[in-house]
C-alpha positions as a printed Julia matrix, in Angstrom:
130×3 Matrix{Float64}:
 86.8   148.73  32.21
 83.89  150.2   34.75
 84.61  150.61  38.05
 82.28  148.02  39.83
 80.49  148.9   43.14
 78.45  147.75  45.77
 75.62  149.95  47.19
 74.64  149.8   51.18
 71.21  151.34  52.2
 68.6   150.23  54.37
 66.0   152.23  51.21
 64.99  149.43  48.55
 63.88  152.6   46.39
 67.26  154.36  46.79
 69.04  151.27  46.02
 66.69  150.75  43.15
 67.11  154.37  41.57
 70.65  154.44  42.18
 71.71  151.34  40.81
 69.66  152.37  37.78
 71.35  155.42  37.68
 74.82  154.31  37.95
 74.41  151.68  35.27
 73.48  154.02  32.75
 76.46  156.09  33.74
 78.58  152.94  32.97
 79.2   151.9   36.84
 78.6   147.8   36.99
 76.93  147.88  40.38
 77.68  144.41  41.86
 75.71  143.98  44.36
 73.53  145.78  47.01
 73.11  144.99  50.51
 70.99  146.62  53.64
 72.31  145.89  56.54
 76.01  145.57  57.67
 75.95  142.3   57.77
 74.86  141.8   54.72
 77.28  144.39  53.3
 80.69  142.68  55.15
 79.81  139.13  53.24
 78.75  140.93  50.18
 81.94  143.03  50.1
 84.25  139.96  51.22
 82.25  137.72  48.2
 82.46  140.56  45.5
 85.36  142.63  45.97
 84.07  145.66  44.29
 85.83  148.69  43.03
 84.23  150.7   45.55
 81.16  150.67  48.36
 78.82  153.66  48.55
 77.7   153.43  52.51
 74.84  154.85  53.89
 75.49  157.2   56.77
 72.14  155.87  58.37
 71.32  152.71  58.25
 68.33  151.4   59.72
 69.57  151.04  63.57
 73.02  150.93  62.65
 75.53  153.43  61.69
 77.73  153.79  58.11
 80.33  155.1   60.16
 80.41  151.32  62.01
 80.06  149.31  59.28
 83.04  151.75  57.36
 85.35  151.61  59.91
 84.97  147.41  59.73
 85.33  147.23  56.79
 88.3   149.3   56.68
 90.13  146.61  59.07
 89.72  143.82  56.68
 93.17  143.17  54.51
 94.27  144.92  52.56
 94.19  142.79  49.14
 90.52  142.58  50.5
 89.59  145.82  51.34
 87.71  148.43  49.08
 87.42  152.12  49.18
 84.15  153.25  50.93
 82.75  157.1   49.66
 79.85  157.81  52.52
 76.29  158.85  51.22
 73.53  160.69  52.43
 70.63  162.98  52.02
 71.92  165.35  54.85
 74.59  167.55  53.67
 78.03  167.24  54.22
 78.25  169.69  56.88
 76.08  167.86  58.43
 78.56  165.0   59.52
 82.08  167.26  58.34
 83.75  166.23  61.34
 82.91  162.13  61.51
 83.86  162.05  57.59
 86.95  163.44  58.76
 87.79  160.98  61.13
 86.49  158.14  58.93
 88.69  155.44  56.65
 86.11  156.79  53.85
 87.76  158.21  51.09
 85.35  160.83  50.96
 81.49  161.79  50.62
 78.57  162.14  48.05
 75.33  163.52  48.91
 72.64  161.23  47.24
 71.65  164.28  45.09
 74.54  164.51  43.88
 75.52  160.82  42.93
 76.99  159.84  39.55
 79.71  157.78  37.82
 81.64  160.79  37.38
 81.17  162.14  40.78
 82.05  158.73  42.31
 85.44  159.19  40.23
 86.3   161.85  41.1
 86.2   161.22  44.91
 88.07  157.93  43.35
 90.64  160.24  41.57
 90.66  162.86  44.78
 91.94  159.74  47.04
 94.7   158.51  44.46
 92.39  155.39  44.03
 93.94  152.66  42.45
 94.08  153.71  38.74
 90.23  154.23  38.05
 88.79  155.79  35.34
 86.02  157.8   34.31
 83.29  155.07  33.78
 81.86  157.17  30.69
């Protein structure tokens, strides 16, 4: 079964390329949203395997809209892995701190990459969407 995912960026390219991407790679992207708003209905409506935030969204911050959606229930609530084109270092001590189960630069992003951060947080029996 492929892990299903919703993608949160304020880019319409990015969202584009990287749905594109991850569908090849066997992800079922679900939905995409680009704003928080957006993303809190989306994520309450679809439920997805997992949310790739954003770090920067236009005027608003991934850290925000992750911690949010970390207080919904938790039969409700999916695991968020942070994005962004700055490097980890970048924002090492805010991941930290975050509910986020972990971080992909936007270089790096992939079905296997996004289980493994699965895998890394004991996520709830994922597999390899290959």
């Amino acid at each position: 079964m492929a892990i299903t995912c919703l993608i949160v960026d304020d880019n319409a390219a990015f969202l584009r390329v990287a749905r594109d991407l991850l569908e090849r790679q066997g992800v079922a992207v679900v939905g995409m949203a680009s704003t928080s708003a957006e993303a809190l209905l989306r994520a309450d409506e679809l439920r997805p395997d997992v949310m790739l935030v954003d770090i920067e969204l236009a005027g608003e911050s991934g850290f925000d809209l992750t911690d949010r959606l970390a207080s919904v229930p938790c039969d409700r609530r999916s695991p968020v892995i942070l994005v962004s084109t700055y490097a980890e270092k970048d924002f090492a001590d805010l991941i930290a701190t975050s509910p986020a189960v972990g971080f992909l630069s936007k270089s790096t992003l992939s079905g296997t990459a996004i289980s493994e951060v699965l895998a890394r947080a004991d996520g709830p029996g994922l597999t390899d969407p290959r």
